[in-house]
C-alpha angles and dihedrals in degrees: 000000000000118000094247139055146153128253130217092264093051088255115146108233110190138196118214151161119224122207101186125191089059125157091234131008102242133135114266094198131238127004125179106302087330130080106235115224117189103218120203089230150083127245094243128125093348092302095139097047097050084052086044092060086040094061101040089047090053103053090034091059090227129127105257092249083071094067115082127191101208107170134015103042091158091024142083087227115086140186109192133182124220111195121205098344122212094215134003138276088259086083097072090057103057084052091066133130 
């Protein structure tokens, strides 16, 4: 399984593990089946999900409304839909650490 796939409809969907409180929001790299973001904020009242669309929203070139959490709204295991991506899932890993 790879953390990443495509839909019916050309929609990313990704799998990922979130460490928040972290000193910078930056992809970690791989963990497991799932890409591992840091996130600059704590896990409190929905704050690191909120940076977590943001972020996604920014690097995938989409309005935050495209980018769906699906699953793992109290978890660090996340499903999220990108709709409609503007690139490709290629462009978090070259962001890695």
């Amino acid at each position: 399984m790879n953390w990443f796939r495509y839909d019916d409809a050309h929609n990313l969907i990704l799998t990922l593990h979130i460490q928040t409180s972290a000193k910078n929001t930056e992809i970690a790299g791989l963990h497991g089946n799932a890409l591992k973001i840091k996130l600059a904020a704590a896990p409190i009242e929905g704050k690191a999900n909120v940076t977590l669309l943001k972020f996604l929203a920014k690097h995938f070139d989409v309005a935050i409304n495209q980018v769906i959490l699906k699953q793992g709204d109290k978890s660090r295991h996340k499903v999220v839909i990108i709709q409609q991506p503007g690139c490709g899932p290629d462009v978090l890993l070259k962001m890695s650490k």
